[in-house]
C-alpha positions as a Markdown table, in Angstrom:
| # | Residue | x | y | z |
|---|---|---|---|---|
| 1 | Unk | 0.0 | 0.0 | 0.0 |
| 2 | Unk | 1.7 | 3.2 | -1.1 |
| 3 | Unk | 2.2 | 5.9 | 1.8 |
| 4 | Unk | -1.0 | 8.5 | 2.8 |
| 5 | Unk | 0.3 | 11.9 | 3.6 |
| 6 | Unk | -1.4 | 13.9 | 6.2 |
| 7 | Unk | -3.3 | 16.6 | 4.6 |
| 8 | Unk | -1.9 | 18.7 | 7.5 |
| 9 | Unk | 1.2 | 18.4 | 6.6 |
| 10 | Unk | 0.7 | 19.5 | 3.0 |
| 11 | Unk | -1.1 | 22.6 | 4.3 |
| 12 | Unk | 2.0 | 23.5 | 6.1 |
| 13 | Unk | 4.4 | 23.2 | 2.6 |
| 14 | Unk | 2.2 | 25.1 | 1.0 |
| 15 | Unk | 2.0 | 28.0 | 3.8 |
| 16 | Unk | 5.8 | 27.8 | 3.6 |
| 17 | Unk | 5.9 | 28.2 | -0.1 |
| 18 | Unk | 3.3 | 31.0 | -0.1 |
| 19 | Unk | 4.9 | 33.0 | 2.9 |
| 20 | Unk | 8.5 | 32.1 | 2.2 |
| 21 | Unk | 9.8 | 32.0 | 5.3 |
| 22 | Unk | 9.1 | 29.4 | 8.7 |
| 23 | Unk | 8.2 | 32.6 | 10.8 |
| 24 | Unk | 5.8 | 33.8 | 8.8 |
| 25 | Unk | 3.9 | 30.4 | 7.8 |
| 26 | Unk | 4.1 | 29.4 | 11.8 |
| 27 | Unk | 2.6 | 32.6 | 12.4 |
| 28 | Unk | -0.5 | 32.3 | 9.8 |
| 29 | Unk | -0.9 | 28.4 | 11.1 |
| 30 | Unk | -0.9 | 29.2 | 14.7 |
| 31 | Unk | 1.8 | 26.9 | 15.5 |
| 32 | Unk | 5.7 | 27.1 | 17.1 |
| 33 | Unk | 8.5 | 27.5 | 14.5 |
| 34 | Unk | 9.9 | 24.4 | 15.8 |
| 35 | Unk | 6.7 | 22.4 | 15.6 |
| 36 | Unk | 6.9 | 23.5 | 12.0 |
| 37 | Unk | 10.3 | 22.8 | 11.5 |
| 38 | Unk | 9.6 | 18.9 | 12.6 |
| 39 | Unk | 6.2 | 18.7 | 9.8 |
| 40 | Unk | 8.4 | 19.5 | 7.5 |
| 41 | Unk | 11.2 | 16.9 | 8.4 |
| 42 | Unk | 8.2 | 14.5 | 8.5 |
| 43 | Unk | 6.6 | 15.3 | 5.2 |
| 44 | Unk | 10.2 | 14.6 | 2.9 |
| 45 | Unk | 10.5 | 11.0 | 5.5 |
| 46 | Unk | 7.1 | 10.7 | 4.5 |
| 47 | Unk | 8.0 | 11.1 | 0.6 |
| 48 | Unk | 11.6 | 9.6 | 1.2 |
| 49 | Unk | 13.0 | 12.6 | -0.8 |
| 50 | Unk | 14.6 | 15.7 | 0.3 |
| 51 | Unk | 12.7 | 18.6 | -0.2 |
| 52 | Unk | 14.7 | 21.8 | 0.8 |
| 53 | Unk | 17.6 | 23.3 | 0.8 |
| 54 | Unk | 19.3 | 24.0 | 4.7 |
| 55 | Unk | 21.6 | 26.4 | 5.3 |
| 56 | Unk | 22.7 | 28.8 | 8.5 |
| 57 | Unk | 19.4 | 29.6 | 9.7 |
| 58 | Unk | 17.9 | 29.3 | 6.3 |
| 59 | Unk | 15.3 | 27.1 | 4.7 |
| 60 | Unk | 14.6 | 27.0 | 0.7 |
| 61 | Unk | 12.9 | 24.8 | -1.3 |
| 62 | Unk | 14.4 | 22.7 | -3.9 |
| 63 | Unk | 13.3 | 21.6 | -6.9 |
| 64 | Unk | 11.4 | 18.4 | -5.6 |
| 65 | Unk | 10.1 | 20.9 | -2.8 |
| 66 | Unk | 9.1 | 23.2 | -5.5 |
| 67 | Unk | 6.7 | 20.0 | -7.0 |
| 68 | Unk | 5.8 | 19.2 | -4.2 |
| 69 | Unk | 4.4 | 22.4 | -2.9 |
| 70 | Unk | 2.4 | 23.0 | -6.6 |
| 71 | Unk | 1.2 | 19.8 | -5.5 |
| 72 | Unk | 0.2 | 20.5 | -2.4 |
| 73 | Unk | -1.4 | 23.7 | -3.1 |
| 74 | Unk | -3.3 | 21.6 | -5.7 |
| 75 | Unk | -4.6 | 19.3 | -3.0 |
| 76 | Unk | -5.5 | 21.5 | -0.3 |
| 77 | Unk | -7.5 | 23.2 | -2.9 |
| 78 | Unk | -9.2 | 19.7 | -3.7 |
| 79 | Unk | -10.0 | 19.0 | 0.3 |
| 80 | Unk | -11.6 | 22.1 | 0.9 |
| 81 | Unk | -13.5 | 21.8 | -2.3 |
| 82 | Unk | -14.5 | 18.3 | -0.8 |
| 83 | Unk | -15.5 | 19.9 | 2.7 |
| 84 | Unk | -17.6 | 22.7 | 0.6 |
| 85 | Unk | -19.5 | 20.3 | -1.5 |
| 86 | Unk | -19.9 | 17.0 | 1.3 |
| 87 | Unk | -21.7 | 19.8 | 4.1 |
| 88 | Unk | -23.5 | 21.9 | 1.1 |
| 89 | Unk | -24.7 | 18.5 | -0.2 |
| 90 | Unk | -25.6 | 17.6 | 3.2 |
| 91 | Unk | -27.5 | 21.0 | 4.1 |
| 92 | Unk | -29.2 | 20.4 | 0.6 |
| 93 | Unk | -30.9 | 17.1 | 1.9 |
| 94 | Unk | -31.9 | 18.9 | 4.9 |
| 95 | Unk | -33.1 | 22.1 | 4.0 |
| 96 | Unk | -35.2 | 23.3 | 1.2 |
| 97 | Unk | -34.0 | 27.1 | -0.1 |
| 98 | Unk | -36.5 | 29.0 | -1.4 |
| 99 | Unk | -36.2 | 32.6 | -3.1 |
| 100 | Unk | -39.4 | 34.8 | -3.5 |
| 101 | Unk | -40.0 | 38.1 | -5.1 |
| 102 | Unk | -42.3 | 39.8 | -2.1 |
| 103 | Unk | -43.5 | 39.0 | 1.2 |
| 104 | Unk | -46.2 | 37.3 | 0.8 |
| 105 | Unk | -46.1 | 34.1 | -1.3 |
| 106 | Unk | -42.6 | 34.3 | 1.0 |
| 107 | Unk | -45.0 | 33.7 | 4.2 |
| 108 | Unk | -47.7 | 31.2 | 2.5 |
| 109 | Unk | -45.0 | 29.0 | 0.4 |
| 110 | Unk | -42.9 | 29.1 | 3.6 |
| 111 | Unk | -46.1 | 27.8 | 5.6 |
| 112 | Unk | -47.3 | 25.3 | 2.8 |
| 113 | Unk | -43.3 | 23.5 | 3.3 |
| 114 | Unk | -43.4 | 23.2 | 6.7 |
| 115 | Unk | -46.6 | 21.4 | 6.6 |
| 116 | Unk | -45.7 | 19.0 | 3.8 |
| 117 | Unk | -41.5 | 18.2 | 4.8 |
| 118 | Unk | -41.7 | 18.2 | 8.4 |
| 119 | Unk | -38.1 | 17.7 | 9.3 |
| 120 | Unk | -36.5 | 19.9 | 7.1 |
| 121 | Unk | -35.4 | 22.9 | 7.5 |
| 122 | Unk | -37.5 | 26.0 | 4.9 |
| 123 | Unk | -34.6 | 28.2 | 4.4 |
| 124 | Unk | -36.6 | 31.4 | 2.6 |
| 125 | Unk | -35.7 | 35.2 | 1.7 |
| 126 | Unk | -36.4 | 37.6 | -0.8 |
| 127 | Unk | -34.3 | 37.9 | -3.6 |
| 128 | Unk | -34.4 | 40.6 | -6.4 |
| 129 | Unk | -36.2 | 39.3 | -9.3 |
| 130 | Unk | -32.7 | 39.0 | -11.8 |
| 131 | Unk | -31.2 | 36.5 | -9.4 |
| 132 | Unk | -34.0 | 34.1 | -8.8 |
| 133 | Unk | -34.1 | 32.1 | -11.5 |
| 134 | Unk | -30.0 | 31.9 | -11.8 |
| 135 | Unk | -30.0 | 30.6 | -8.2 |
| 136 | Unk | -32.6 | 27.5 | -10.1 |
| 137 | Unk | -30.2 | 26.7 | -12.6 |
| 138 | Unk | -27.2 | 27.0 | -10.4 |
| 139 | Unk | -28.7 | 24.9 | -7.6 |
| 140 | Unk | -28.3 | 27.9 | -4.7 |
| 141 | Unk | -32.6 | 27.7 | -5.0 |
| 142 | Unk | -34.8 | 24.9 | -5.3 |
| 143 | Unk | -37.5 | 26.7 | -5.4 |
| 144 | Unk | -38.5 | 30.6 | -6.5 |
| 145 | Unk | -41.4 | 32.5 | -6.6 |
| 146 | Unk | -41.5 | 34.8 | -9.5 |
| 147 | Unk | -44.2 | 37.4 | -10.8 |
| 148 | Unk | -43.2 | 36.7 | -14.4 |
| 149 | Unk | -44.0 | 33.1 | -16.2 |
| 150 | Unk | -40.4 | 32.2 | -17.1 |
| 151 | Unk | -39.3 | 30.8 | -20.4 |
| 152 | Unk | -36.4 | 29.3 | -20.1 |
| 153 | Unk | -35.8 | 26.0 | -20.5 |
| 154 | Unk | -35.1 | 23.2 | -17.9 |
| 155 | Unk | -37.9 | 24.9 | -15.6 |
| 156 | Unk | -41.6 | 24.2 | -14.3 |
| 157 | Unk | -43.9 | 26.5 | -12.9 |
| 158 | Unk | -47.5 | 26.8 | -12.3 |
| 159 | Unk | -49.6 | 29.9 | -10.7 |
| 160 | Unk | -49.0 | 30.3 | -6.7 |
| 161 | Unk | -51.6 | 33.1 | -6.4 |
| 162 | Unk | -52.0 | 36.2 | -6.6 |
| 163 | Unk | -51.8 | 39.6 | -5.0 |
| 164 | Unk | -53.6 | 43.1 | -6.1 |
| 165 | Unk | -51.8 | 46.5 | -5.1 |
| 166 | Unk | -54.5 | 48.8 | -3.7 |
| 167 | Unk | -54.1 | 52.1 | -1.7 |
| 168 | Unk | -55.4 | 53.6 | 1.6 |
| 169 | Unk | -56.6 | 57.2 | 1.9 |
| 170 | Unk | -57.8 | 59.1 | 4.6 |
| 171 | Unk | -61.4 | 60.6 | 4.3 |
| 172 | Unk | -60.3 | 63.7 | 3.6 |
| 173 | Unk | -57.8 | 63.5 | 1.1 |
| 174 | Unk | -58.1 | 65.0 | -2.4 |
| 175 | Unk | -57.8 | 61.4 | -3.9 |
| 176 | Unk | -60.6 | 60.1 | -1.6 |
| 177 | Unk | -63.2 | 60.5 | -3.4 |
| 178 | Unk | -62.0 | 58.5 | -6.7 |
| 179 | Unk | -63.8 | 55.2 | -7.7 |
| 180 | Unk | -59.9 | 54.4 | -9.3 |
| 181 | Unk | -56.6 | 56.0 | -9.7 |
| 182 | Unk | -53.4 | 55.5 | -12.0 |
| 183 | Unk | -50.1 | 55.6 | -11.0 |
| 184 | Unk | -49.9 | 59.1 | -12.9 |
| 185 | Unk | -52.2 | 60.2 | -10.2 |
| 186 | Unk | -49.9 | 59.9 | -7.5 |
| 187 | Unk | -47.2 | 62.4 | -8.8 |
| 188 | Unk | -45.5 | 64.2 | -5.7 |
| 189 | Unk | -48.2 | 62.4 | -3.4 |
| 190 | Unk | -46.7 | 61.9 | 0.3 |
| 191 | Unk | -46.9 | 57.9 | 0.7 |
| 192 | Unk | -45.8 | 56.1 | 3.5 |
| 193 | Unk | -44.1 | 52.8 | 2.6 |
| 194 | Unk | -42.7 | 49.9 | 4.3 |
| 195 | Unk | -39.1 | 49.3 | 2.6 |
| 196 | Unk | -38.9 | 45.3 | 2.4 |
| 197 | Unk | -42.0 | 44.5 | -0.2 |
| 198 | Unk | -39.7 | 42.8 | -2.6 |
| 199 | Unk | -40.5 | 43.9 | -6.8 |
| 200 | Unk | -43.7 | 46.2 | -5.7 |
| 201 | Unk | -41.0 | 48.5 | -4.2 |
| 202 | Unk | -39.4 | 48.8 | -7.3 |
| 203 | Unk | -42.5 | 49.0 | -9.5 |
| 204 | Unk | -44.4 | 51.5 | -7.0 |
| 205 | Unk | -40.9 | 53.6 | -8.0 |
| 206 | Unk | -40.4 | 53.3 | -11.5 |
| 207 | Unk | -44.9 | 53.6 | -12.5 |
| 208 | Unk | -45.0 | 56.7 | -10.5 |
| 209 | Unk | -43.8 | 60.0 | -11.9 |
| 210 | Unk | -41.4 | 62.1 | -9.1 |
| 211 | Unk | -42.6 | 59.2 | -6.4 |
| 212 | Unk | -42.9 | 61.0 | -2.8 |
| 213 | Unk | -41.9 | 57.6 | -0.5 |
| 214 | Unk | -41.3 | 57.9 | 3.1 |
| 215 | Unk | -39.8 | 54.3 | 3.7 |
| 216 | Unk | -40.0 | 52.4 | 6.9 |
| 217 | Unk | -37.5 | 49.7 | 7.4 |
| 218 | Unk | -39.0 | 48.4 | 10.9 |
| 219 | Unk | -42.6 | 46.7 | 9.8 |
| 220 | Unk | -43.3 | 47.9 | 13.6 |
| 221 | Unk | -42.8 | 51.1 | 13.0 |
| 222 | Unk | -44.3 | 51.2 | 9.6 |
| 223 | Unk | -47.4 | 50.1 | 11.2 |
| 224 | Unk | -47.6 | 52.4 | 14.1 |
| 225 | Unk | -46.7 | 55.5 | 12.1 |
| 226 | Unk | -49.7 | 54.8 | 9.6 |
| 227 | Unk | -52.2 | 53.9 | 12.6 |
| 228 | Unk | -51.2 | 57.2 | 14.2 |
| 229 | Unk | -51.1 | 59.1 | 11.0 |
| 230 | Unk | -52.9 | 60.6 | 8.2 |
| 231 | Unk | -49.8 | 59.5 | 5.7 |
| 232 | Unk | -51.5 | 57.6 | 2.3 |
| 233 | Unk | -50.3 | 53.7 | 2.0 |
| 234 | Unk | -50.1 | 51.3 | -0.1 |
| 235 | Unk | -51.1 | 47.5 | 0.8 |
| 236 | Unk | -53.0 | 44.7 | -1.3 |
| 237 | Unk | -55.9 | 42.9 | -1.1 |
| 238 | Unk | -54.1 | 40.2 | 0.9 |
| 239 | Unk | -53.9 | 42.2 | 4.0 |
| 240 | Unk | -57.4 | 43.1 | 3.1 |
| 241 | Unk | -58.8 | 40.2 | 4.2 |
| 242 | Unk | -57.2 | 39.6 | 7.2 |
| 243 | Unk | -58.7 | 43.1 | 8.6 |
| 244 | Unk | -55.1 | 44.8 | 8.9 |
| 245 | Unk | -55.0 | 47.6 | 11.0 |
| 246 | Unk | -53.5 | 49.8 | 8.3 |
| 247 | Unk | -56.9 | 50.3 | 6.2 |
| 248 | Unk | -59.1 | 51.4 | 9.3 |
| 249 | Unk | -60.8 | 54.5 | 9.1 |
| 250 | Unk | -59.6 | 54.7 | 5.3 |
| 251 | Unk | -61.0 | 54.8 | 1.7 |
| 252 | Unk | -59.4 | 51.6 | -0.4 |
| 253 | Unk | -59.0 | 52.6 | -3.6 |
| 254 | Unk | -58.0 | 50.2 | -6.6 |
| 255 | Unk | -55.2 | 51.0 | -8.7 |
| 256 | Unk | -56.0 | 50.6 | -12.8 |
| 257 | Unk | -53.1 | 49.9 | -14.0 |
| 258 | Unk | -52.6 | 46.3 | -15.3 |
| 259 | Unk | -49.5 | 46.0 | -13.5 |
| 260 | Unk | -51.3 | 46.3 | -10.0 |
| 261 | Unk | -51.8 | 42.7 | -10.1 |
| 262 | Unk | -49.6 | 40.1 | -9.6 |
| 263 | Unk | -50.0 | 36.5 | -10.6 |
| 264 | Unk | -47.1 | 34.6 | -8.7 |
| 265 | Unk | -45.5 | 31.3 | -10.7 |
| 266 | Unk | -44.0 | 28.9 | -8.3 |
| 267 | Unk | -41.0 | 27.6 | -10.2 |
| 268 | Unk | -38.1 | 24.7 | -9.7 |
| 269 | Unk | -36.1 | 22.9 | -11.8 |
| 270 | Unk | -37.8 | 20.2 | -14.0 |
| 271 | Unk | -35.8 | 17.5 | -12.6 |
| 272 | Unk | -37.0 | 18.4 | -8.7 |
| 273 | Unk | -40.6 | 18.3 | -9.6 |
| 274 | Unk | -41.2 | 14.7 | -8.5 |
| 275 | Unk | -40.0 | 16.3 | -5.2 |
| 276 | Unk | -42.4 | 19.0 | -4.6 |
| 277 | Unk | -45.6 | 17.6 | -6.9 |
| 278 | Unk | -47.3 | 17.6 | -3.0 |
| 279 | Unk | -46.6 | 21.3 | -3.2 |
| 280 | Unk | -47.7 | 21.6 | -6.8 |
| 281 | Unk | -51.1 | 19.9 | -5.6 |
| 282 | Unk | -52.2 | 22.6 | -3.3 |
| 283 | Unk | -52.0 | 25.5 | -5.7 |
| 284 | Unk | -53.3 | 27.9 | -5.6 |
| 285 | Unk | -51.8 | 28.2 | -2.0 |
| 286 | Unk | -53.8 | 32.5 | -1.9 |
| 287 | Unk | -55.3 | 34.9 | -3.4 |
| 288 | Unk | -58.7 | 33.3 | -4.0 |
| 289 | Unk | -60.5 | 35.5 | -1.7 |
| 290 | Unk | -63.0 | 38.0 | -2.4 |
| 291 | Unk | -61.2 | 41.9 | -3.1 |
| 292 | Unk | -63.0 | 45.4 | -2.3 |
| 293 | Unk | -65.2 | 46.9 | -5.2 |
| 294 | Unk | -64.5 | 50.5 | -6.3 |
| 295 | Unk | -64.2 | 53.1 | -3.4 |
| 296 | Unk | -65.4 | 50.4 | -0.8 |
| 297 | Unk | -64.3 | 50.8 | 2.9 |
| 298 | Unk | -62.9 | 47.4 | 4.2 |
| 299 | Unk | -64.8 | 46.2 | 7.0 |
| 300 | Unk | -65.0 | 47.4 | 10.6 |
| 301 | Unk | -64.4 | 51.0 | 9.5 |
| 302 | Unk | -66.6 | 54.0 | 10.1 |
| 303 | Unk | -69.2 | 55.0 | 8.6 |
């Protein structure tokens, strides 16, 4: 059987070559100069050839040394690729990452894999829209909920739900009185905004002309400041129906344009969908309940 050699050991030769001198790679390994010294002395028995060159408090490598620390460099490389790709392997098996493009089908997609894979862990987050489907193909997502079928090929999706932007006026505001508005309506209109809504940030942003947003990063503060406030907000129809606090006391008002609405895809690679066909089966997982008409207070508000 031909002789292992201690990946230890080959770390240290290659430290040595990097660094140059026993001082410096003893330093950046946390260990004695002398304990170094002896690794050394144990890697060329080891390989039963003489690495370096000795002289008066001098160390150089020769030419086998040379080899042998491209070598090594080379294999240390290859073990922590191993470590990287054994424990990401092994988190993959236990964890199912998911990327989503707003809160929402974040929460219910979260909820819906924590019913079905008990045991695993749901590792989800928002991630901007031109990165979720990359992470698909490159294996950093197993699943991703887009708000834009995609196309490419190697993919499945299937509607998720969907989610209708709407906003919330006081009584008295100039815009209360509307059965609808546009975008262009809002121009230079204060709005209160929380910050982390994913793509309806970006859209809210880029539909309105000279947007007036007063973000909240803290969804705590975001909701106190619009309870105790006559700020305009935006929320959807999802938030609706679960009476949030935010629409009290305010006129909902729809939002014509088409891009208002937002039909979520859940999407994973092709070859995963034998995995999460349970999932697939309960689509839609939201968005099926009933939205305000035109105008139309939500309920529990005053007259």
């Amino acid at each position: 059987m031909p002789r292992l050699v201690e990946i230890g050991l080959l770390l240290q030769l290659e430290a040595f070559s990097r660094l140059g001198t026993l001082s410096a790679a003893a330093e950046e390994l946390h260990i004695t100069q002398p304990a170094l010294t002896r690794s050394m002395k144990k890697l060329e028995d080891r390989l039963g050839v003489t690495l370096f060159v000795r002289g008066r408090n001098r160390l150089e490598l020769n030419d086998n040394g040379r080899l042998a620390a491209r070598l090594a460099a080379q294999a240390v490389a290859a073990d922590e690729q191993l470590v990287r790709e054994v424990r990401a392997a092994d988190l993959m098996r236990r964890t199912i990452s998911v990327g989503c493009c707003a809160p929402v089908p974040l929460q219910e997609v979260t909820l819906a894999l924590q019913r079905l894979f008990q045991g695993k862990t749901v590792a989800a987050s928002i991630v901007p829209d031109p990165r979720l489907l990359p992470g698909l193909l490159e294996g950093t997502l197993q699943l991703a909920v887009t708000h834009v079928r995609p196309q490419e090929p190697g993919l499945w999706s299937e509607p998720c739900g969907e989610e209708t932007l709407f906003i919330a006026m006081p009584p008295d505001h100039p815009l209360a009185g509307r059965v609808s508005v546009r975008f262009s309506d809002l121009e230079d209109v204060p709005f209160l905004q929380f910050s982390e809504v994913g793509f309806w940030s970006e859209l809210v942003r880029s539909r309105i002309p000279r947007p007036h947003l007063l973000l909240q990063q803290n969804r705590e503060d975001f909701t106190e400041i619009a309870a105790a406030t006559d700020l305009p907000t935006f929320f959807t129809d999802y938030f609706f129906s679960r009476g949030d606090r935010i629409t009290r006391n305010r006129r909902i008002i729809p939002i014509d344009d088409p891009e208002a609405r937002a039909v979520y895809y859940l999407v994973c690679r092709e070859t995963d969908l034998p995995k999460f066909r349970p999932l697939y089966a309960r689509l839609p997982l939201f968005g099926r309940t009933l939205r305000p008409g035109p105008g139309k207070k939500p309920a529990g508000s005053e007259p």
